[in-house]
TORLUM-910947 format. One record per residue (C-alpha): residue number from 1; residue in one letter; y, x, z. Coordinates in steps of 0.02 Angstrom, whole numbers, plus 50000, padded with zeros to 5 digits. Layout:
BEGIN
SITE, n, res, yy, xx, zz
SITE, NUM, A, Y, X, Z .
...
//
This chain:
BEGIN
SITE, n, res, yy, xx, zz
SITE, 1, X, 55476, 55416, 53894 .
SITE, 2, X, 55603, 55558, 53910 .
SITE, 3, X, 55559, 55705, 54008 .
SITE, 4, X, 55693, 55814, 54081 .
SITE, 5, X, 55616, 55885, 54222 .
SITE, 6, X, 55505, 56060, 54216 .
SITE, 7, X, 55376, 56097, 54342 .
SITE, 8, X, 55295, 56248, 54336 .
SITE, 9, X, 55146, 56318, 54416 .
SITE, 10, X, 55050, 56487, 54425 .
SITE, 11, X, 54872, 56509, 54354 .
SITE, 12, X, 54750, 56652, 54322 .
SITE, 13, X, 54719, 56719, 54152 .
SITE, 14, X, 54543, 56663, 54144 .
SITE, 15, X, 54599, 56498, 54195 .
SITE, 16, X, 54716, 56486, 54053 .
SITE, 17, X, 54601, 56551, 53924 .
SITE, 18, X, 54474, 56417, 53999 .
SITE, 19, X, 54630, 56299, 53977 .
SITE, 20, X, 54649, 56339, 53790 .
SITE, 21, X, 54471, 56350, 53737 .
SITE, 22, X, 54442, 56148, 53790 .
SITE, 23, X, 54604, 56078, 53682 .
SITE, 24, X, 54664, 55965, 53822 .
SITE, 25, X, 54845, 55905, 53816 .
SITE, 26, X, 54894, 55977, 54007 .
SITE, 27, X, 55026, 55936, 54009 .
SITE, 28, X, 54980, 55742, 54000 .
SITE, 29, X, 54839, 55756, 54111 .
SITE, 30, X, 54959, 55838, 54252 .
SITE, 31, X, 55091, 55696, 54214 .
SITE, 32, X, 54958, 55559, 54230 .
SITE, 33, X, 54869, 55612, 54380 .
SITE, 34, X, 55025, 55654, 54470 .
SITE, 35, X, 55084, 55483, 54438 .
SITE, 36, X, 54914, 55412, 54529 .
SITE, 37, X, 54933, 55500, 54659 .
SITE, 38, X, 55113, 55432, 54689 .
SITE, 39, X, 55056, 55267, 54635 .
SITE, 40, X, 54924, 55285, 54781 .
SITE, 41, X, 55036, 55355, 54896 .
SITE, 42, X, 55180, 55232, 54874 .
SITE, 43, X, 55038, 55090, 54923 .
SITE, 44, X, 54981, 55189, 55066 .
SITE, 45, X, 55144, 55191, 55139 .
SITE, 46, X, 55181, 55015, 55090 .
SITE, 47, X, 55012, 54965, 55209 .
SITE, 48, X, 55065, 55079, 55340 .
SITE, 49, X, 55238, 54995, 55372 .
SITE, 50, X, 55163, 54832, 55349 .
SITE, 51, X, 55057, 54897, 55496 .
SITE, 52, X, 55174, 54965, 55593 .
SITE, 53, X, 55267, 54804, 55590 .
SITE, 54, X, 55105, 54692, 55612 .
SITE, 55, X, 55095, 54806, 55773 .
SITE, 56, X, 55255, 54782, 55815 .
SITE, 57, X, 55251, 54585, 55822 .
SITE, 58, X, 55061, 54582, 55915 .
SITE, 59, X, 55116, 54711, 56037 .
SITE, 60, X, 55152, 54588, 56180 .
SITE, 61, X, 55030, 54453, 56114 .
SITE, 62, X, 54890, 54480, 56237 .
SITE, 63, X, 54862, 54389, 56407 .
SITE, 64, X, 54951, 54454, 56573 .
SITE, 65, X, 54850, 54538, 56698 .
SITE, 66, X, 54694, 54502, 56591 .
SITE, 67, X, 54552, 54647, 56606 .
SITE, 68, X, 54455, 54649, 56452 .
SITE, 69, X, 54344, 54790, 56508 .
SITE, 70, X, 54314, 54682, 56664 .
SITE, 71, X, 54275, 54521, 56565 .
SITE, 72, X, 54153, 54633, 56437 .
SITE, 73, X, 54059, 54710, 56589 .
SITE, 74, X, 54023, 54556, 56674 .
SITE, 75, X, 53980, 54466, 56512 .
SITE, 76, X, 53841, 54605, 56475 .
SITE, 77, X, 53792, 54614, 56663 .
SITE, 78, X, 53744, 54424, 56651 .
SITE, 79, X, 53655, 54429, 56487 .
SITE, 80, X, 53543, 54604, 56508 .
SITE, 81, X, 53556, 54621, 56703 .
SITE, 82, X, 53657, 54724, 56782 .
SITE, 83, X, 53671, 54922, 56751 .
SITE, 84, X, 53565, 54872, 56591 .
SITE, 85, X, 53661, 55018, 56493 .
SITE, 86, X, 53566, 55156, 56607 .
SITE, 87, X, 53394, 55117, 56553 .
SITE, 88, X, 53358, 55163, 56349 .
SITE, 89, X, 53237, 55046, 56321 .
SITE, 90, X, 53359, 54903, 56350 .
SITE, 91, X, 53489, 54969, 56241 .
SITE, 92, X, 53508, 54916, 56067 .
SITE, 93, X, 53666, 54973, 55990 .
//
């Protein structure tokens, strides 16, 4: 692969010596993980639009002038008795 782009970053002197002393290619290890991280990224934002447009076609989906809150409230007022949420020793998360 042809590089023709130079990207240059600041370090301490110890941090170079440090550098140095392990014999690590840098320069290939800074090329490969900023590649992963774009890789990641590009995927990321690939899911979020996919998202965004799953969103998009569900947005209207549910049922007119239907209270879920309502329809949860009643459901657990008829199985544990009403106000059962008040007492602890009824509750089980």
């Amino acid at each position: 692969m042809k590089y023709d782009q130079t990207l240059l970053i600041k370090i301490d002197k110890k941090t170079k010596e440090r550098m140095k002393e392990a014999g690590i290619n840098w320069s290939e290890e800074i090329r490969r993980f900023i590649t992963a991280k774009l890789d990641r990224w590009e995927k990321v934002s690939y899911a979020l639009e996919q998202l965004k447009e799953l969103r998009k076609m569900t947005k209207d989906r549910g049922a007119k002038g239907f209270d879920s809150t309502a329809f949860i409230r009643k459901t657990r007022d008829e199985r544990y008795g009403r106000k059962w949420w008040k007492t602890k020793t009824n509750y089980s998360p």
